[in-house]
Backbone bond lengths (Angstrom), bond angles and torsions (degrees), N, CA, C in turn:
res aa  C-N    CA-C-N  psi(-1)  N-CA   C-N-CA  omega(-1)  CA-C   N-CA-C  phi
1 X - - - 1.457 - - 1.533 111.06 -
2 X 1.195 109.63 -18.25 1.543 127.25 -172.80 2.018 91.28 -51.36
3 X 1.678 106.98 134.33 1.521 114.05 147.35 2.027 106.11 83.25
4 X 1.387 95.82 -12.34 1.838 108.41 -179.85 1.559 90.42 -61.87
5 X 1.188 87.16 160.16 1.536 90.70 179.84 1.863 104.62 -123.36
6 X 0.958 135.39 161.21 1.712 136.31 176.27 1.602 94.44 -20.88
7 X 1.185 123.40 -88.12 1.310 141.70 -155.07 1.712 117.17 -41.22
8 X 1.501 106.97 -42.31 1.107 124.15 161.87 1.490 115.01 -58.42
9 X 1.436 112.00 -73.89 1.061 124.73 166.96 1.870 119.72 -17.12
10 X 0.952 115.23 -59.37 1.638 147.92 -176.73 1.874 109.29 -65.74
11 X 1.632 107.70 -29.45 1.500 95.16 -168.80 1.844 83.51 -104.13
12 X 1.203 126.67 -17.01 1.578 122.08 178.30 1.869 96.43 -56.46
13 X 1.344 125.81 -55.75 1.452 124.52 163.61 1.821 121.87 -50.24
14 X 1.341 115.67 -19.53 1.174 122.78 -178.43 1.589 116.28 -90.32
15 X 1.484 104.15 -43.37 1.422 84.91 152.84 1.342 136.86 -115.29
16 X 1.427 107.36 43.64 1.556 115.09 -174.40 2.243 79.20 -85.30
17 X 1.945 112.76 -44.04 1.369 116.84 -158.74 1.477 107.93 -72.90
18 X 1.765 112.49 -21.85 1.047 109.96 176.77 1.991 123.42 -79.64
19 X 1.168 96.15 -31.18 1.735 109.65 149.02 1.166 103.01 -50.02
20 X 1.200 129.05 -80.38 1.822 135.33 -153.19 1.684 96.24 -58.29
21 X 0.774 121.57 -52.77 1.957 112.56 -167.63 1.282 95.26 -81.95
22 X 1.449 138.39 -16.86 1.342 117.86 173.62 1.597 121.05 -90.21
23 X 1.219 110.28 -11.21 2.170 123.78 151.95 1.478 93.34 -80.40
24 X 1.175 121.20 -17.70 1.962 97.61 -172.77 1.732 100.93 -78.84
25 X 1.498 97.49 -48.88 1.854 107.19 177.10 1.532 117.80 -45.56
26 X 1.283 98.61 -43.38 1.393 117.28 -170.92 1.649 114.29 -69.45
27 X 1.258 109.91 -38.00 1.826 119.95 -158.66 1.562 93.29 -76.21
28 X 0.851 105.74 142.15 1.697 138.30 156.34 2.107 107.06 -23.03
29 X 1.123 121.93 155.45 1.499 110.93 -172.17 1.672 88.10 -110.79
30 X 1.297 84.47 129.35 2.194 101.73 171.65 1.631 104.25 77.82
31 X 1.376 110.91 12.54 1.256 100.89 169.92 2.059 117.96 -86.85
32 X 1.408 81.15 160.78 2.141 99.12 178.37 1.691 84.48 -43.36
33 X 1.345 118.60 -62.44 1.656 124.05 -136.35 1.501 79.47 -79.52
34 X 1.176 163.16 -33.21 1.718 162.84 -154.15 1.726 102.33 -79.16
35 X 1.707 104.97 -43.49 1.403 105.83 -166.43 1.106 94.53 -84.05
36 X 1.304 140.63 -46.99 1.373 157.36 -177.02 1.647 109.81 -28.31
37 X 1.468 105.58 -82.94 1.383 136.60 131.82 1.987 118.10 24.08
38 X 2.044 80.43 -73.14 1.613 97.41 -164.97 1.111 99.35 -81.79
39 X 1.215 118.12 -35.89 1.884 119.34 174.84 1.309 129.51 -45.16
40 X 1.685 107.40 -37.23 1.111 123.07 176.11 1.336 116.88 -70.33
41 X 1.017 112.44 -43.34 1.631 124.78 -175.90 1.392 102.80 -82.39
42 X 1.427 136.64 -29.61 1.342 118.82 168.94 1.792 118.73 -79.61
43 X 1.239 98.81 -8.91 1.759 120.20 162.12 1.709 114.11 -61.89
44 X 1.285 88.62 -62.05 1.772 99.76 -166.39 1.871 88.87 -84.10
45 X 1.278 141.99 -14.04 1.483 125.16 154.89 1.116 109.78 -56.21
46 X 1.345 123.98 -81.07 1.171 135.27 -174.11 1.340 135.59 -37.60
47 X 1.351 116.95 -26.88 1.228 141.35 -158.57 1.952 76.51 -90.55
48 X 1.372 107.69 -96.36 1.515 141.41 166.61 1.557 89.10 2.63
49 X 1.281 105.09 -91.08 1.988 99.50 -167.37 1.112 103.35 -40.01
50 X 1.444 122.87 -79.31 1.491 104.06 -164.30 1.381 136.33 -39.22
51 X 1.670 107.85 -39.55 1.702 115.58 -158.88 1.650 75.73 -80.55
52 X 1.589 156.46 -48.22 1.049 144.54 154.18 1.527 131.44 -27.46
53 X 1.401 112.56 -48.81 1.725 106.19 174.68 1.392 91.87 -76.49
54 X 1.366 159.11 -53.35 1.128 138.95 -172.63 1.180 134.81 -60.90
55 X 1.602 114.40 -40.05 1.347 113.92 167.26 1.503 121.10 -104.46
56 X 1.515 136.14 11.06 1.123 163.27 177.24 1.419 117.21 -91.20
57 X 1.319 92.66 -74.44 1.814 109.36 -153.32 1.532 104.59 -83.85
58 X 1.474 106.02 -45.99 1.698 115.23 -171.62 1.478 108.17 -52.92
59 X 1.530 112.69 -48.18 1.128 104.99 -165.49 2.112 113.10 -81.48
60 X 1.227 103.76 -6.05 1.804 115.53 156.10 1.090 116.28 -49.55
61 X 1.746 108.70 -55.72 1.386 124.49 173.73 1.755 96.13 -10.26
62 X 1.555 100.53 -89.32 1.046 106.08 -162.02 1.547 132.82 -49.29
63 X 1.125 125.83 -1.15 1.657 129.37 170.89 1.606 101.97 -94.48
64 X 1.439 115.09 138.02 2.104 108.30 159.88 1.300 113.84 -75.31
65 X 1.590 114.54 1.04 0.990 87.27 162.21 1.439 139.22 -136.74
66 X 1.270 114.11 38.32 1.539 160.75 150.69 1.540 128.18 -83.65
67 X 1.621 106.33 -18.65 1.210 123.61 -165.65 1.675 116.73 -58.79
68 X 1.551 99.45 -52.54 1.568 117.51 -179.22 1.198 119.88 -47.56
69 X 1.765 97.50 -65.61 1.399 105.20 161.82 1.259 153.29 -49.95
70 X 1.254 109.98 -20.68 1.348 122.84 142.78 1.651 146.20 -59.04
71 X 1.386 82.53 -34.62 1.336 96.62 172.58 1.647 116.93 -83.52
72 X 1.349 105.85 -29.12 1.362 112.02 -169.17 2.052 101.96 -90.22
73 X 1.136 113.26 -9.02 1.381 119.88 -178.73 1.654 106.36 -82.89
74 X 1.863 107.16 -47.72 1.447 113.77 165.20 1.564 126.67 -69.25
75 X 1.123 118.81 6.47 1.374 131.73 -176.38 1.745 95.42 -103.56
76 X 1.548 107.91 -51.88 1.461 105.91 179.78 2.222 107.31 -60.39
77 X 1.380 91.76 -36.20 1.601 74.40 171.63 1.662 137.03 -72.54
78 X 1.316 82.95 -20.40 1.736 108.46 165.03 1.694 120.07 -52.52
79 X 1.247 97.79 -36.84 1.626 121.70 -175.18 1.673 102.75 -76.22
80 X 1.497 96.97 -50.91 1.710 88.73 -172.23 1.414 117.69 -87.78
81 X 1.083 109.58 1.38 1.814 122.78 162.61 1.216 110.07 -60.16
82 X 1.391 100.41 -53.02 1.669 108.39 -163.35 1.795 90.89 -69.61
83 X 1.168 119.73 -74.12 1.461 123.31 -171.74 1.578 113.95 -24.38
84 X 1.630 99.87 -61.10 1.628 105.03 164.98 1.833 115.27 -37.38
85 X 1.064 104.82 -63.70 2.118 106.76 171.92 0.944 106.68 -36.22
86 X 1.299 123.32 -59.69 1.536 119.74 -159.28 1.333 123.99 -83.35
87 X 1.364 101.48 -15.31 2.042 118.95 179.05 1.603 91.34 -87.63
88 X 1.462 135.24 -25.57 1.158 115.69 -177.23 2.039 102.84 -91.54
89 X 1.344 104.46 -16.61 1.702 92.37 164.52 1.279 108.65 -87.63
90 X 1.149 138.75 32.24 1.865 134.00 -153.19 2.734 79.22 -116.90
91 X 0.949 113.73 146.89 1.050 127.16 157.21 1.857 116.71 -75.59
92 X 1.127 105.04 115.70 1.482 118.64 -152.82 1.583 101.40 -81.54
93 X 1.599 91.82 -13.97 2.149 81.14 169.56 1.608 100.13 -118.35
94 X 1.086 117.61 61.93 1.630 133.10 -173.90 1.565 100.31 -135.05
95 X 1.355 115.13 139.48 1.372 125.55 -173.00 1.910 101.70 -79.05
96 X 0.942 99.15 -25.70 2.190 103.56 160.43 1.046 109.50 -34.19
97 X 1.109 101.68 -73.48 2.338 125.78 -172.98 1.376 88.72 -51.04
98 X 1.373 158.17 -20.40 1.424 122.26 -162.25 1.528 83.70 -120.55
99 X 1.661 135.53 -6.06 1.297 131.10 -171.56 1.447 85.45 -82.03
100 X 1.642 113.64 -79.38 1.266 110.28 -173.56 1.607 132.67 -43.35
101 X 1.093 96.63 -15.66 1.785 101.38 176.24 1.499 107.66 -61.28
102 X 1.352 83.85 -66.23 1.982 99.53 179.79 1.553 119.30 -39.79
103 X 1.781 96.44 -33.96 1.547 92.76 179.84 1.533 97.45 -73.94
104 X 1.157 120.35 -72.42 1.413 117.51 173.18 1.334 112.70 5.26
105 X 1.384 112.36 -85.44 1.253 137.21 -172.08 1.664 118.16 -45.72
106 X 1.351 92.76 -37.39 1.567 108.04 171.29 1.518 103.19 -57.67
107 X 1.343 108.59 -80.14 1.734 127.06 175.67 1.091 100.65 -37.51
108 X 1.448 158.43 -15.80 1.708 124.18 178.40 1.358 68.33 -93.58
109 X 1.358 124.10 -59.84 2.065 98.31 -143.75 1.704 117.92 -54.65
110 X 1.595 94.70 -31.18 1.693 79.61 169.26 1.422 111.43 -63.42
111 X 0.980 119.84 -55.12 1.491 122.40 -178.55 1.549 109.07 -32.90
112 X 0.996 122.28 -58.26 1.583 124.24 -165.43 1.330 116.19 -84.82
113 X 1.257 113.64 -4.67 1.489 152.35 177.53 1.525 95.12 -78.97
114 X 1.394 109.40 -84.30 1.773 95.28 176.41 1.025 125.75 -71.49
115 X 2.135 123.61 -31.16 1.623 84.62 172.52 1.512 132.14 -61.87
116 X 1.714 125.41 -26.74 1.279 126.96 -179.86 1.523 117.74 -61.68
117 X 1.398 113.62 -23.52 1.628 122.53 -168.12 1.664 105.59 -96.29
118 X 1.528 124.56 -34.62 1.403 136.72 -137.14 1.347 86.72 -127.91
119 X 1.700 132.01 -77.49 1.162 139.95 -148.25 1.269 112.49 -81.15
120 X 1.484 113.71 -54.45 1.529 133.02 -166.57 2.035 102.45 -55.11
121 X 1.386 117.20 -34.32 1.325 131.70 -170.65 1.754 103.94 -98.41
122 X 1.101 105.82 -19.90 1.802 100.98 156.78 1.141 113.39 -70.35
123 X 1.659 98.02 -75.89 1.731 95.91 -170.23 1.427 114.84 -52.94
124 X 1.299 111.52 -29.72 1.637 103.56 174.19 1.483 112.94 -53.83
125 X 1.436 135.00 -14.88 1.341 138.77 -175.09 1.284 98.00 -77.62
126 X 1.579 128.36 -30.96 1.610 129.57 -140.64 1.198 116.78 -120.20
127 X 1.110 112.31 -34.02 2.010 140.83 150.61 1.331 114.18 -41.06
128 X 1.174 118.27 131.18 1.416 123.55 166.38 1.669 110.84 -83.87
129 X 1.296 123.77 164.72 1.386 113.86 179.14 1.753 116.46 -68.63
130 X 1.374 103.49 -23.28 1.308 136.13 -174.96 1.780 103.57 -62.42
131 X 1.238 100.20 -66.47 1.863 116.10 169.05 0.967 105.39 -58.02
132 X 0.938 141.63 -25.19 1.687 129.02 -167.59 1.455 111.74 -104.03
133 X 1.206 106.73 -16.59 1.551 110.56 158.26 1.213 122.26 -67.98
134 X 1.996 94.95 -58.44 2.159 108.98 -178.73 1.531 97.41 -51.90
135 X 1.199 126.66 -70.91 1.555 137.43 -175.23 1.652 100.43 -20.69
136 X 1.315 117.82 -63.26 1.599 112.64 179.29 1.199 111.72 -51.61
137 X 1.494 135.83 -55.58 0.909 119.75 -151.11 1.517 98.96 -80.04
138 X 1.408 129.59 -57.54 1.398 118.40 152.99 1.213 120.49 8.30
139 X 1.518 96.80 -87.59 1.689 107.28 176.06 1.613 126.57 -25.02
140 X 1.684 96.71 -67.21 1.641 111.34 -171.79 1.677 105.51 -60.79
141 X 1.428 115.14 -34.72 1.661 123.42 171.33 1.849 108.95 -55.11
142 X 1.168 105.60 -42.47 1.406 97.89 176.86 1.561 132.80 -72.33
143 X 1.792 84.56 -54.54 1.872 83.15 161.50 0.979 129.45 -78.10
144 X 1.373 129.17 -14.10 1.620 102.49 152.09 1.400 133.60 -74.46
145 X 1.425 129.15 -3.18 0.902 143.89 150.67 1.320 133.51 -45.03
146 X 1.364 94.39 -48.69 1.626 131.47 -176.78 1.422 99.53 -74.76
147 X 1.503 121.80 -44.50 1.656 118.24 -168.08 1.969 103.92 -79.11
148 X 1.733 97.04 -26.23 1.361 97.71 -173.98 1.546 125.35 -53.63
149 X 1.744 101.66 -51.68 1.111 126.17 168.19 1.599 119.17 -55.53
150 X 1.178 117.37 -23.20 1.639 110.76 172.28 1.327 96.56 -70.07
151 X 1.810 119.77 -64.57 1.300 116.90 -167.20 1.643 111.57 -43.70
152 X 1.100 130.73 -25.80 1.200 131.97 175.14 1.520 137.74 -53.54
């Protein structure tokens, strides 16, 4: 982990989710390995946004011109929170659960889609080389923190 910088840091979580929703698409409907699966990926979300809006987004805050994007990236996580709630009230041998998944599934990749294409090449304008190092390690300190405490 030594010398990663934020950005790096950030796509190691991107495709741990892009793995995880592509065994979620894939798995069998109402199966052990499906719930298994979704758990994980609502683990490594959850974990991910936050240790991201905290050591990511907050510090965007501070540029105007980083600002939007930030806000509009935490709004998209807002979205897949909610989706996540409602796929876990959805009946898992119901043709819903495999609609809503897909949307799900849809919604992070756009999501991770623009921050790597849109966001990752802003803040890289606004970041010092210096921040973008601290920011990782930050980062990686939080989500594992963040993953610890689920296991808990």
């Amino acid at each position: 982990m030594d010398g990663m910088n934020i950005f790096q840091a950030l796509l190691v979580s991107h495709r741990a989710q892009r793995e995880l929703y592509a065994r979620l698409l894939a798995s069998k409907p109402a199966t052990e390995e499906r719930q298994h699966v979704f758990e994980e990926l609502k683990a490594e979300l959850a974990a991910h946004e936050t240790a991201e809006e905290r050591c990511f987004y907050v510090p965007l805050f501070q540029c105007d011109q980083s600002v939007d994007l930030a806000r509009h990236a935490i709004a998209e996580h807002h979205v897949m929170d909610e989706m996540v709630e409602h796929l876990e009230q959805v009946d898992p041998h119901a043709a819903e659960w495999q609609e809503c998944c897909q949307k799900l599934c849809d919604k992070i990749e756009h999501h991770l889609d623009e921050e790597e294409q849109k966001f990752f090449p802003q803040a890289g304008e606004v970041l010092t080389e210096e921040q973008k190092l601290q920011l990782a390690k930050d980062y990686e300190a939080e989500f594992t923190t963040l993953r610890l405490k689920q296991e808990a």
